[in-house]
C-alpha positions in Angstrom: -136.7 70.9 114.0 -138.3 68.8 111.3 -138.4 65.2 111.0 -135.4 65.0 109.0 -133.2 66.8 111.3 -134.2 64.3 114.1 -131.4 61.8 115.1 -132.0 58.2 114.0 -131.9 56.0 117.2 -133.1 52.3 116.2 -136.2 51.8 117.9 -137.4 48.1 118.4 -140.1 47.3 116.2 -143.7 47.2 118.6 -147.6 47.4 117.1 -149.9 49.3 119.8 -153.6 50.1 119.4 -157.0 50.3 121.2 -160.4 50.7 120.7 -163.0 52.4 122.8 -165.5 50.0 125.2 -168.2 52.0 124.1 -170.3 48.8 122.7 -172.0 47.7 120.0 -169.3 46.1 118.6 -170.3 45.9 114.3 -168.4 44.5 110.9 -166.6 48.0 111.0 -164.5 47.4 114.2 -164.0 44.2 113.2 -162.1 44.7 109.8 -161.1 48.4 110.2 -159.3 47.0 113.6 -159.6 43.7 114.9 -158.8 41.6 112.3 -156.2 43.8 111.0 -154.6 43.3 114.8 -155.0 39.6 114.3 -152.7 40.1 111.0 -149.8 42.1 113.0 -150.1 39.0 115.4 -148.5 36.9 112.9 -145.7 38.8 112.6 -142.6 38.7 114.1 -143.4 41.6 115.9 -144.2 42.8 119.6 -147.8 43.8 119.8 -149.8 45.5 122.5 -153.3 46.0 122.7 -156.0 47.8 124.9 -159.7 48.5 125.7 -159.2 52.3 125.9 -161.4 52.7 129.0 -159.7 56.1 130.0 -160.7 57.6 126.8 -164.3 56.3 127.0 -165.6 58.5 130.1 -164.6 61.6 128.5 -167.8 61.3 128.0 -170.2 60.4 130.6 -170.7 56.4 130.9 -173.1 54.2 132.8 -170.0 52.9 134.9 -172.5 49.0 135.0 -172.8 49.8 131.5 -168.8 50.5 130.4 -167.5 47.1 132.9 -170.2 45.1 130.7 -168.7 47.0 127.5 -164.9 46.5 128.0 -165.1 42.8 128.9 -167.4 42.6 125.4 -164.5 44.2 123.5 -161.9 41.8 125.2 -164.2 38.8 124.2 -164.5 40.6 120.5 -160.4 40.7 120.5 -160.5 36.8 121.8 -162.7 35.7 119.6 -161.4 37.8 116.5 -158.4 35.5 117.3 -155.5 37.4 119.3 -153.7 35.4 121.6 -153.0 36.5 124.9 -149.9 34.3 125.3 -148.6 36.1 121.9 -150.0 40.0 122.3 -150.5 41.8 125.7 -154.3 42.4 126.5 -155.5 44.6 128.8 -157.7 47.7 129.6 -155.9 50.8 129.9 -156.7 52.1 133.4 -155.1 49.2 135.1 -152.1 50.5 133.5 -151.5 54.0 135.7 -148.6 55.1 133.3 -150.8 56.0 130.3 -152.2 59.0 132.7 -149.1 60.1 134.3 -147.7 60.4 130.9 -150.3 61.6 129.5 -149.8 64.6 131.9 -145.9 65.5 130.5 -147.5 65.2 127.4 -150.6 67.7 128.4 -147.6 70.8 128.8 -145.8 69.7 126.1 -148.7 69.7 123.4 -149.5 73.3 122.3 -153.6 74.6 122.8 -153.6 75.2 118.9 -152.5 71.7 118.5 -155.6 70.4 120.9 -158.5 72.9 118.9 -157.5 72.0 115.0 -158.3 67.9 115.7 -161.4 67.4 113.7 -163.2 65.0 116.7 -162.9 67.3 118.9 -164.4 70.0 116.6 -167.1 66.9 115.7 -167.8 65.8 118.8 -168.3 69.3 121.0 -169.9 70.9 118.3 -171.5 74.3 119.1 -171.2 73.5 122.7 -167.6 73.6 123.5 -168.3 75.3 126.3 -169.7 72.5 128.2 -167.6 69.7 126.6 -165.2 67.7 129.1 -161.7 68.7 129.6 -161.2 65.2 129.1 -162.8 65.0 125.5 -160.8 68.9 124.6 -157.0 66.9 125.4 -157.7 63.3 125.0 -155.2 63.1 122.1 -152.5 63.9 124.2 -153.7 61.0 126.1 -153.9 59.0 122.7 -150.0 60.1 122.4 -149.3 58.7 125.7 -151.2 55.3 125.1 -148.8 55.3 122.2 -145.4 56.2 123.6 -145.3 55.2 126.9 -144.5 51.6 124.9 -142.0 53.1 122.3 -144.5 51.7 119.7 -143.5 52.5 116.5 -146.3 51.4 114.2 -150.1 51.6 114.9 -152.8 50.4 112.6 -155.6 52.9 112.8 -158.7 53.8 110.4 -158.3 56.9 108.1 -160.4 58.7 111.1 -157.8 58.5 113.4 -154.8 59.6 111.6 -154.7 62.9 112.0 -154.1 62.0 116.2 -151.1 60.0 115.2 -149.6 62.8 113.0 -150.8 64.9 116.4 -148.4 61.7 118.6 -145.8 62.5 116.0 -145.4 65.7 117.2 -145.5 65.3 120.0 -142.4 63.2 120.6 -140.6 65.3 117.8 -141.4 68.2 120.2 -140.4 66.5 123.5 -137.6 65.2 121.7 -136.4 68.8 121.1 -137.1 70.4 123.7 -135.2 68.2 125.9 -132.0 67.5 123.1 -132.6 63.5 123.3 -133.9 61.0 120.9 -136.1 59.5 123.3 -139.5 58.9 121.6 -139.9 57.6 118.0 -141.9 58.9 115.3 -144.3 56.5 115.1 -145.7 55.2 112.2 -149.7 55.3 111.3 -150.4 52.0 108.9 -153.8 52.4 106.9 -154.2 49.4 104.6 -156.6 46.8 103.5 -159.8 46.9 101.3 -162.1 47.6 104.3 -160.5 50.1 107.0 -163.4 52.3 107.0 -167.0 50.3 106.6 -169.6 51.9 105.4 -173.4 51.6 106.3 -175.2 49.0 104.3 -178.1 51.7 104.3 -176.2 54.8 102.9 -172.6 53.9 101.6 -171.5 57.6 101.8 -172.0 57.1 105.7 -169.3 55.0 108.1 -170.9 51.7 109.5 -172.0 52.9 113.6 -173.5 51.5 116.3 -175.2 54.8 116.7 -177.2 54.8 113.2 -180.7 54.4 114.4 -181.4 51.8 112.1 -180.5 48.0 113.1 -180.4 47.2 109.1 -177.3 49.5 108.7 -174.8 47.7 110.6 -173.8 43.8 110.8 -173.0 43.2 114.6 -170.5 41.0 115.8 -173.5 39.5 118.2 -176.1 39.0 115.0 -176.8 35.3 114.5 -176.5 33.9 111.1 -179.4 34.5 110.2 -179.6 38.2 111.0 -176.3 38.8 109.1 -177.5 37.1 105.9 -180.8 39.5 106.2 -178.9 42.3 106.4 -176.7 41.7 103.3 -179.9 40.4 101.3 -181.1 43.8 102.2 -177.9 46.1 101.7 -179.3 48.8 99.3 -177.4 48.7 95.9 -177.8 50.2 92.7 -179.3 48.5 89.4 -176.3 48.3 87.5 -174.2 44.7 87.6 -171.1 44.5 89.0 -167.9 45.9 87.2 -164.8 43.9 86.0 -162.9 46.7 87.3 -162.2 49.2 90.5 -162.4 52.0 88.0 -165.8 51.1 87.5 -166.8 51.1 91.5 -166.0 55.3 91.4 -168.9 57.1 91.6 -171.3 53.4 93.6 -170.4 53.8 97.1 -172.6 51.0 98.1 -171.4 48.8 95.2 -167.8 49.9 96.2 -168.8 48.9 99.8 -169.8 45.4 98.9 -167.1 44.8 97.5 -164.5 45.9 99.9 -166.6 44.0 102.5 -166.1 40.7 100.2 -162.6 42.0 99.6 -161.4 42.0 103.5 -163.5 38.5 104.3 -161.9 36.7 101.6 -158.0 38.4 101.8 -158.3 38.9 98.0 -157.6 42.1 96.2 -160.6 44.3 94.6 -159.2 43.7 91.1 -159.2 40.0 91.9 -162.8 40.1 93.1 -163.9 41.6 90.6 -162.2 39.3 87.8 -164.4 36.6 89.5 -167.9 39.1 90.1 -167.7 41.3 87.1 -170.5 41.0 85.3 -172.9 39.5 87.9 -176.0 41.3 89.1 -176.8 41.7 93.1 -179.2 39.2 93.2 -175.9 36.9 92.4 -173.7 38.6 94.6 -175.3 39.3 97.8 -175.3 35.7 98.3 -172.0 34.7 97.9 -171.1 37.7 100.2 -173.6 36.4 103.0 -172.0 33.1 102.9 -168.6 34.5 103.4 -170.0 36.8 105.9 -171.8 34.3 108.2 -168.7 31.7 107.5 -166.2 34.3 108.9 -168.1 36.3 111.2 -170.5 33.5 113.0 -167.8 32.0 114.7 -166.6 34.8 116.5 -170.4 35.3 118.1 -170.3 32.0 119.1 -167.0 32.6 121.0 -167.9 36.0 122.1 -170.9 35.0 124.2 -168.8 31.8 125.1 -166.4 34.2 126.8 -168.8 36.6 128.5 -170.2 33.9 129.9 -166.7 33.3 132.0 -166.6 37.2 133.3 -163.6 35.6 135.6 -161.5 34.4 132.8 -161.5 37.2 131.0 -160.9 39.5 134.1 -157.8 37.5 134.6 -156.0 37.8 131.3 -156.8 41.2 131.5 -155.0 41.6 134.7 -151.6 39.8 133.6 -152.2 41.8 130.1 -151.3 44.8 132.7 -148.3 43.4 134.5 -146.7 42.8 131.0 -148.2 46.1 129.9 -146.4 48.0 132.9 -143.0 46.1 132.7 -142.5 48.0 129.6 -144.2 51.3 130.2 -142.8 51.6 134.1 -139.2 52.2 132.8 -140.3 54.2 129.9 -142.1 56.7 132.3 -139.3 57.1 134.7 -136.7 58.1 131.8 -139.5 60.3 130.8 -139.3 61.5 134.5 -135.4 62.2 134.5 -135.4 63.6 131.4 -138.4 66.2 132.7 -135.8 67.0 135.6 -138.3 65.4 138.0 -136.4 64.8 140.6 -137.0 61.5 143.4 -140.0 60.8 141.1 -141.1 57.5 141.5 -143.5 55.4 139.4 
């Protein structure tokens, strides 16, 4: 059945997404997801989430190493600004729902589905052989952390699209299969100047935590200081700036700059440029490590303020889940009666 034959049930507007505790948090999570969260916060919309803890251990974790990590990322989310009275916090595996639908999911999702998603091709490599079970369906997890909320809008980088066209069809196949109009077709949104960062070292390359060089990345935990080095140091090209995107084409680390300056200041390209075109990098590199220690200092200030309160941030974690699982318990349980499950009880 294709997405035009589906019935049209109105589906109340909710914003879920998560990022992995996997530490290191840099620039890149910042404005390909965290601040972009912060933005749907403001809406008048429901939004939900998550330290995706379940999808970290698909690989193996230091389990000292991944507590530590996910109360860093719920300090980076605090800090970034969202509002635990206004969006629900919390760390997926205290929320037991995202698994057991996750499973109805697993025998609904077809094994040719699972072996054309480009991470998993990525990440396992030549060695598929020995790759987790976990790592091989974790987007039919990813479906489950979707839909178990009816969320109908999730802001993800470009990397992850291809799982939420994978989500998509997954409800449109449970959907029918079983004759209902149960899940929605949820919506990936991919906007802004900066959802995918790219290394101050190599602009062809994605801003990580696991480049080898320090110099490549702005992390949330760099002082002042550090974060000014790093852009003084940002390799650029010898041509000044253009007065137009067009001109940015074929300069991925000029483009990169730019983007960066682009998300810190909430102004267009075209409207950065109007005010850069023109200038050299020795110009611009400090205007954009102002902005960048003016927007991101704060947040490592806050960040380490937090982890310093382990307890406080365990708790709004832990009534992040109750709300969490007052909306996913009922969800699951229709899922269950739908399945034909019989007494099931979640």
């Amino acid at each position: 059945m294709s997405e035009a034959d589906q019935p049209t049930t109105a589906f109340t507007p909710r914003v879920f997404s998560g990022i992995q505790p996997s530490g290191g948090l840099t620039l890149g999570n910042y404005l390909g997801a965290m601040k972009r969260f912060v933005d749907w916060q403001a809406r008048d919309i429901e939004t939900i989430y998550c330290m995706v803890d379940m999808h970290a251990i698909t690989v193996w974790q230091d389990p000292a190493a991944l507590t530590r990590q996910t109360r860093e990322l719920a300090a980076g989310y605090l800090a970034s600004g969202l509002d635990p009275a206004r969006s629900i916090l919390f760390n997926q595996s205290q929320v037991p729902e995202h698994a057991q639908l996750a499973w109805v999911f697993n025998c609904v999702a077809r094994m040719g589905w699972m072996q054309r998603m480009t991470q998993w091709k990525d990440k396992a490599g030549k060695n598929q052989q020995n790759a987790s079970l976990g790592l091989f369906a974790y987007p039919s997890l990813m479906a489950a952390d979707i839909l178990v909320y009816h969320a109908t809008h999730v802001p993800v980088g470009e990397d992850q699209k291809q799982h939420i066209e994978l989500t998509r069809d997954i409800a449109i196949k449970f959907n029918h299969d079983y004759g209902v109009d149960f899940f929605p077709v949820t919506e990936p949104v991919i906007e802004g100047a900066a959802t995918r960062v790219m290394s101050l070292r190599d602009g062809s390359k994605k801003m990580s935590k696991s480049d080898p060089s320090d110099a490549s990345r702005i992390n949330l935990t760099d002082d002042a200081d550090t974060i000014a080095q790093k852009i003084r140091k940002a390799k650029t090209d010898p041509e000044p700036l253009p007065s137009e995107a067009a001109g940015l084409a074929e300069r991925p680390e000029a483009r990169n700059l730019v983007n960066i300056f682009s998300a810190l200041s909430e102004q267009g390209v075209e409207q950065v440029l109007a005010e850069v075109g023109g200038k050299p990098f020795s110009e611009f590199k400090p205007m954009l490590a102002d902005l960048a220690v003016a927007k991101l200092s704060p947040i490592s200030s806050e960040m380490a303020r937090y982890m310093q309160d382990p307890a406080q941030i365990d708790a709004i974690l832990r009534d992040g889940a109750e709300r969490a699982r007052a909306i996913a318990e009922p969800i699951l349980h229709r899922t269950y009666e739908i399945v034909g499950m019989v007494g099931a009880r979640v």
